[in-house]
MMTF fields as JSON, N, C-alpha, C and O atoms, coordinates in Angstrom:
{
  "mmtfVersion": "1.0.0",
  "mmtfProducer": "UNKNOWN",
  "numBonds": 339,
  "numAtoms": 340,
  "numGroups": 85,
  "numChains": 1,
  "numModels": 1,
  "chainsPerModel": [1],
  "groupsPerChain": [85],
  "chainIdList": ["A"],
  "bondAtomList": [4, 2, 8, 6, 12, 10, 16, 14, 20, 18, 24, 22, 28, 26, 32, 30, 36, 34, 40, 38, 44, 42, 48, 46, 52, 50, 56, 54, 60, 58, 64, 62, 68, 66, 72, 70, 76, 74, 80, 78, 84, 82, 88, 86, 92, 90, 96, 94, 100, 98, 104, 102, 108, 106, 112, 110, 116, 114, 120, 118, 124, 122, 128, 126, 132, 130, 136, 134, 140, 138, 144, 142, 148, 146, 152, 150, 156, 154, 160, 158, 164, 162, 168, 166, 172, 170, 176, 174, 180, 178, 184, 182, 188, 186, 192, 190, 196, 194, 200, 198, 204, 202, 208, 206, 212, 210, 216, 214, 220, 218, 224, 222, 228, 226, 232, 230, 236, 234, 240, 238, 244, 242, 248, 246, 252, 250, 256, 254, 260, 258, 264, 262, 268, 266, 272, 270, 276, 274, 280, 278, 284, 282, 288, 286, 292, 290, 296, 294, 300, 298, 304, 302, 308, 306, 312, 310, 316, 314, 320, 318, 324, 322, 328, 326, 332, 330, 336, 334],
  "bondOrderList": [1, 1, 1, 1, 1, 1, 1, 1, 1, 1, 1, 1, 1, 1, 1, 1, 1, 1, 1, 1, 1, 1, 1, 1, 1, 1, 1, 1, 1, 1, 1, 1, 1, 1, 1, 1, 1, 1, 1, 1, 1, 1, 1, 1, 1, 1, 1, 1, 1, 1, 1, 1, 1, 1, 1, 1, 1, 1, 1, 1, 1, 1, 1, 1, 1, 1, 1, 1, 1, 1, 1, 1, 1, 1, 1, 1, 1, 1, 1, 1, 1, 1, 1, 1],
  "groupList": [{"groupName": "UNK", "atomNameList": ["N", "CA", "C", "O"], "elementList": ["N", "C", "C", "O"], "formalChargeList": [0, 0, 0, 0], "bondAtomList": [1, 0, 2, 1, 3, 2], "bondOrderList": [1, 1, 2], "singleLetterCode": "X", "chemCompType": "L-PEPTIDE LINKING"}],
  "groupTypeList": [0, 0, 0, 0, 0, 0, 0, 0, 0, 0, 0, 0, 0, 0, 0, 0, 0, 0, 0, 0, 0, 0, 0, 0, 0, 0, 0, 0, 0, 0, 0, 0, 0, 0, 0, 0, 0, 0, 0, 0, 0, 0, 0, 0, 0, 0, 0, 0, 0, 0, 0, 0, 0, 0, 0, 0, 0, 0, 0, 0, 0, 0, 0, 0, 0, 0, 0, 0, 0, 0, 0, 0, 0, 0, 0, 0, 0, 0, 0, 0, 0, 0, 0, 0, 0],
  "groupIdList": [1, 2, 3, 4, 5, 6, 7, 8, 9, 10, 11, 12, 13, 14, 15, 16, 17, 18, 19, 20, 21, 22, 23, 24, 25, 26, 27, 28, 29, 30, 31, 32, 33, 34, 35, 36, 37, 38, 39, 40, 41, 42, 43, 44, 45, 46, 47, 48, 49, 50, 51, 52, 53, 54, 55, 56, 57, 58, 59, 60, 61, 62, 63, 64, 65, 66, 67, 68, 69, 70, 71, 72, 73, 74, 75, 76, 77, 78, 79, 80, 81, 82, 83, 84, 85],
  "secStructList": [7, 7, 6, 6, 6, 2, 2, 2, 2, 2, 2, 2, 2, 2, 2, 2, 2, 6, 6, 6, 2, 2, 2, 2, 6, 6, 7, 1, 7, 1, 3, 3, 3, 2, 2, 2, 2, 2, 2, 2, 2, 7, 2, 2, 2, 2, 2, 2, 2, 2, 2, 2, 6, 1, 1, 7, 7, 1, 1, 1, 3, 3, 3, 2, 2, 2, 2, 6, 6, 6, 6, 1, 1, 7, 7, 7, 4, 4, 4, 1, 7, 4, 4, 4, 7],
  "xCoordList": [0.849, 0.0, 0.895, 1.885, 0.187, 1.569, 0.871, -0.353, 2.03, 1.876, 0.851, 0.553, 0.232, -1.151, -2.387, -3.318, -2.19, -3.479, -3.761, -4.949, -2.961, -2.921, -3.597, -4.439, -3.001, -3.624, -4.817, -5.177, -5.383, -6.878, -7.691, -8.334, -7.462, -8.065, -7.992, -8.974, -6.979, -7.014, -8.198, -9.255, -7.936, -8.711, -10.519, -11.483, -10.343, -11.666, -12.632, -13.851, -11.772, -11.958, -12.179, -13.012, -11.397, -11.773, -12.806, -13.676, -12.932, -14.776, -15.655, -16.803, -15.412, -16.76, -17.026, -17.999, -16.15, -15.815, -16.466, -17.169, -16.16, -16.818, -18.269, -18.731, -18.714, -19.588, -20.797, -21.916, -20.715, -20.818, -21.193, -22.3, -20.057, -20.153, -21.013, -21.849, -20.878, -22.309, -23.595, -24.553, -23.54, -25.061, -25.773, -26.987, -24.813, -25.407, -25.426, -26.275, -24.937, -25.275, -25.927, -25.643, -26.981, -28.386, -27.42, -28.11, -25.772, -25.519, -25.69, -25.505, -26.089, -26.146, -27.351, -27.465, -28.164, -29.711, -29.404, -28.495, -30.871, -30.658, -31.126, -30.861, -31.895, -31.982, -31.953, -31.965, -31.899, -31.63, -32.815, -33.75, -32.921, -34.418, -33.72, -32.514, -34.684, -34.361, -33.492, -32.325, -33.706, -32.838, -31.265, -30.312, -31.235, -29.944, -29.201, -28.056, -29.846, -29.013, -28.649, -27.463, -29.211, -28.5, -27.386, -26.291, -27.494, -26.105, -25.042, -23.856, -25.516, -24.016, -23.21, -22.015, -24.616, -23.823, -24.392, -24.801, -24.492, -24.861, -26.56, -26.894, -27.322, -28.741, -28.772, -29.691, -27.521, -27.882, -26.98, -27.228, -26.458, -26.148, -26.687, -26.453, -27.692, -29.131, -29.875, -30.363, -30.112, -31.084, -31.142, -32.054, -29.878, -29.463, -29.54, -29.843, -29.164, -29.369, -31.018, -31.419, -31.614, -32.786, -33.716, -34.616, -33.222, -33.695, -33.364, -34.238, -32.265, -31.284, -32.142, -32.169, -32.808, -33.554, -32.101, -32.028, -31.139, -30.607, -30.339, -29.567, -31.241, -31.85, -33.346, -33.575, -34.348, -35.69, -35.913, -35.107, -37.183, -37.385, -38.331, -38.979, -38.986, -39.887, -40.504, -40.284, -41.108, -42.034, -41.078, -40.458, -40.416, -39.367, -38.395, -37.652, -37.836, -36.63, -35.706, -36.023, -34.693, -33.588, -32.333, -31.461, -32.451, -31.483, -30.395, -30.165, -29.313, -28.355, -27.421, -26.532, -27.519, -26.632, -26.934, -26.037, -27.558, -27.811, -26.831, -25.778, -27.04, -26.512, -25.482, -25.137, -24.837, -23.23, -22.475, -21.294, -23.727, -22.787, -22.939, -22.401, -23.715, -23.745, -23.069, -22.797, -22.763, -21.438, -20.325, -19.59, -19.923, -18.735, -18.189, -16.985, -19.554, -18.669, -19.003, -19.871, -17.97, -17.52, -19.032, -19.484, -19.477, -20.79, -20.765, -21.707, -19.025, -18.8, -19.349, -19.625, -19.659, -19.782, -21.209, -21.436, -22.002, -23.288, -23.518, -24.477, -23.04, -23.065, -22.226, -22.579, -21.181, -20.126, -21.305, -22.332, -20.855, -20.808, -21.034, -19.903, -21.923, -21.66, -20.401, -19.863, -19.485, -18.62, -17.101, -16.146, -17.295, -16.126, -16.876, -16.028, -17.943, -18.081, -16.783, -16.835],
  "yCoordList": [-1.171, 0.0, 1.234, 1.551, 1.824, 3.232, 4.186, 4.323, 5.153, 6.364, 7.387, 8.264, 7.497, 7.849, 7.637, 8.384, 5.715, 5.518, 5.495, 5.532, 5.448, 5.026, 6.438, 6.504, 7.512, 8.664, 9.009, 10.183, 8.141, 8.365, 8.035, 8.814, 6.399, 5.92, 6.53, 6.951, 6.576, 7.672, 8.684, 8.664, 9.432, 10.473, 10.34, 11.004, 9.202, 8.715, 8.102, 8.048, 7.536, 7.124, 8.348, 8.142, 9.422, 10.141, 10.858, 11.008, 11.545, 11.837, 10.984, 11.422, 9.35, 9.118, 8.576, 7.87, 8.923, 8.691, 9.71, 9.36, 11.125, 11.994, 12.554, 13.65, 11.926, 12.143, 11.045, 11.114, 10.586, 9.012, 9.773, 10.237, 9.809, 10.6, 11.628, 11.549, 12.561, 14.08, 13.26, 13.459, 12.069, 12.089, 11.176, 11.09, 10.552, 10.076, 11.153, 11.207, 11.551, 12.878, 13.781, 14.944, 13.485, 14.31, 15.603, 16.609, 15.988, 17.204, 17.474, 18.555, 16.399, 16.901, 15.782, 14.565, 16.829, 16.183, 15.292, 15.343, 13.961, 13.071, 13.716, 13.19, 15.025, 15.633, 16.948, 17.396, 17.921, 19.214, 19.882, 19.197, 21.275, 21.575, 22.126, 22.35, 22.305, 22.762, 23.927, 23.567, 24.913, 25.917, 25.884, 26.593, 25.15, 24.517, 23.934, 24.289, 23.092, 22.424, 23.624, 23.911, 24.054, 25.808, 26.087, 25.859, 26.699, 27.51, 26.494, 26.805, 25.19, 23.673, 23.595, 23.429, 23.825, 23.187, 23.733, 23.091, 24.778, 25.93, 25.596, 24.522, 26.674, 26.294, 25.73, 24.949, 26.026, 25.451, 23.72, 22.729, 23.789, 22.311, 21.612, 20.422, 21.991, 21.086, 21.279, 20.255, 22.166, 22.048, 20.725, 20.039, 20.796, 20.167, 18.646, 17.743, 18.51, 17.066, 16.625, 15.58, 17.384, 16.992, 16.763, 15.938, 17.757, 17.564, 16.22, 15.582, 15.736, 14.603, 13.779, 12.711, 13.818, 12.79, 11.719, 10.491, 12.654, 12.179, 11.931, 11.214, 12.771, 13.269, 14.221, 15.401, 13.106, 13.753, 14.987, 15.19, 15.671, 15.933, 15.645, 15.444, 15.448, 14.628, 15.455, 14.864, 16.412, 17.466, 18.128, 17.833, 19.171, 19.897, 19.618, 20.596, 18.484, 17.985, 17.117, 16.411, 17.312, 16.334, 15.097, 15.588, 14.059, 13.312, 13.586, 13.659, 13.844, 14.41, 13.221, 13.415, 12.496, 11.283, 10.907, 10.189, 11.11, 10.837, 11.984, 11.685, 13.393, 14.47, 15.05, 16.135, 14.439, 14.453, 13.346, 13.361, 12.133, 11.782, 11.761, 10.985, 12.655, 13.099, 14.287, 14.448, 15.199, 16.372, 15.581, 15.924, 14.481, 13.897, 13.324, 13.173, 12.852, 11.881, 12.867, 13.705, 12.704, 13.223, 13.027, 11.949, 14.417, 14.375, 15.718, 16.452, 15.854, 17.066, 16.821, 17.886, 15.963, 15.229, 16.33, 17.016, 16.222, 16.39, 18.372, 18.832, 18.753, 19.88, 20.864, 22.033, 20.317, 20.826, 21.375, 20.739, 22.569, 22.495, 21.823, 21.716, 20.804, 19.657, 19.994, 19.229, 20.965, 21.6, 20.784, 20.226, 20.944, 20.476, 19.227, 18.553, 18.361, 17.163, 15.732, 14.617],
  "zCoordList": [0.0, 0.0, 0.0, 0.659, -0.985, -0.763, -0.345, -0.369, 0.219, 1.232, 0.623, 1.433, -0.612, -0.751, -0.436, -0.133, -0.625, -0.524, 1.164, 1.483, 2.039, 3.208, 3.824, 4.72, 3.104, 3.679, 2.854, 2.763, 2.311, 1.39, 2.687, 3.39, 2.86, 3.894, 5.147, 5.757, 5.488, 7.046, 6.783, 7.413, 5.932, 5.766, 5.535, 5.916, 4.768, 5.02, 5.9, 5.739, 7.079, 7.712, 9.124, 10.006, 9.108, 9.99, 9.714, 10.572, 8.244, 8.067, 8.339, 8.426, 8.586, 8.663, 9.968, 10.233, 10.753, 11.851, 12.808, 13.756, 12.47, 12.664, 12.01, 12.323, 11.354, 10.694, 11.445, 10.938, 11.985, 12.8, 14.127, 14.4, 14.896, 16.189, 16.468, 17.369, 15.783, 15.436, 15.361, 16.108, 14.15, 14.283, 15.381, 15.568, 16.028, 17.208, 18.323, 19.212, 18.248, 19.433, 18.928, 19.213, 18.04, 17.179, 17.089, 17.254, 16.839, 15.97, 14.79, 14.231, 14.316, 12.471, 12.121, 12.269, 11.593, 11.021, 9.967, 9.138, 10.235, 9.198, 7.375, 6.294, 7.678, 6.52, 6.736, 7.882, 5.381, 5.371, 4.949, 4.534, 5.001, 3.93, 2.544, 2.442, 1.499, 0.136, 0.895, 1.051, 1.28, 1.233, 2.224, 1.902, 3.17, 3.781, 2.559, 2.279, 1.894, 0.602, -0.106, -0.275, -0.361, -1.609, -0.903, -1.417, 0.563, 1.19, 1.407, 1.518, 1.47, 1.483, 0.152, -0.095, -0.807, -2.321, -3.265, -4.232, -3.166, -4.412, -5.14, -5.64, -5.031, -5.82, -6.813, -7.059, -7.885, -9.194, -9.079, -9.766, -8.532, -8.367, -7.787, -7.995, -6.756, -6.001, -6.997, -7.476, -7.439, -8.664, -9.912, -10.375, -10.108, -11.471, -11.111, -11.89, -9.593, -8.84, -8.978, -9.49, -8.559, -8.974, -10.222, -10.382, -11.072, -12.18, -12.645, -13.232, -12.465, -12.83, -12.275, -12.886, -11.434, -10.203, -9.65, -9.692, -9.184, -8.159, -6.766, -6.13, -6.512, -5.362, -4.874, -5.142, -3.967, -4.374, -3.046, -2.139, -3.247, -1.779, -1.644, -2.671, -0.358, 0.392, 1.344, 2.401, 1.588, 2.433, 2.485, 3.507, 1.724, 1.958, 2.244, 2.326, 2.521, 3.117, 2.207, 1.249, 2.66, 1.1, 2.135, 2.851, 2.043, 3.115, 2.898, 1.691, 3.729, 3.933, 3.555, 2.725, 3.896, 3.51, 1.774, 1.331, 1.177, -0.715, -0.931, -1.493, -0.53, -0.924, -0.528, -0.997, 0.375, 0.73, -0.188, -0.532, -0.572, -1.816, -3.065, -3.856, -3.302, -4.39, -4.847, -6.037, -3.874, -3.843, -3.981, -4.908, -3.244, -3.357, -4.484, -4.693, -5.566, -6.855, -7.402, -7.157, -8.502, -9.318, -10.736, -11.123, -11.205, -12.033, -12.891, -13.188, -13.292, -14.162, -15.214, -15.766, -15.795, -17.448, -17.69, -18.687, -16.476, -16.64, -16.877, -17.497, -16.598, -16.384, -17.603, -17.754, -18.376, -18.82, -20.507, -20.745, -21.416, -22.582, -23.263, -23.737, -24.122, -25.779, -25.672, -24.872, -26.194, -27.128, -26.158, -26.699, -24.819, -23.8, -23.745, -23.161, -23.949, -23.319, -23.874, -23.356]
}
């Protein structure tokens, strides 16, 4: 294993580590509302998630866990120019 990937995993492992810890101690909600999602990850990119139906909302609310990973992978393809695709 080389000294990259080792610190991929560390690193991953401490977000979800902490990400873990908060939500058992009810610090961080199991969902957000439409407008919490805009100020996390920009309107037009919650937007475009949905249109995409990659993420729904459900009485105003969007699960926080779909949409932390859906910020996380990588979904430039979708968004870019024809001309740059």
């Amino acid at each position: 294993m080389s000294i990259r990937e080792l610190c991929a995993l560390l690193t991953n492992a401490t977000i979800q580590g902490t990400t873990k810890a908060l939500s058992v101690s009810l610090t961080l909600q199991d969902s957000y509302s439409k407008a919490r999602s805009y100020q996390l990850y920009g309107r037009s990119n919650v937007d475009r998630w949905i249109s995409e139906g990659l993420i729904k909302v459900s009485d105003k609310k969007i699960d926080r866990f779909k949409l932390e990973a859906i910020a996380a992978a990588s979904n430039r393809r979708t968004y870019l120019p024809v001309a740059d695709r």
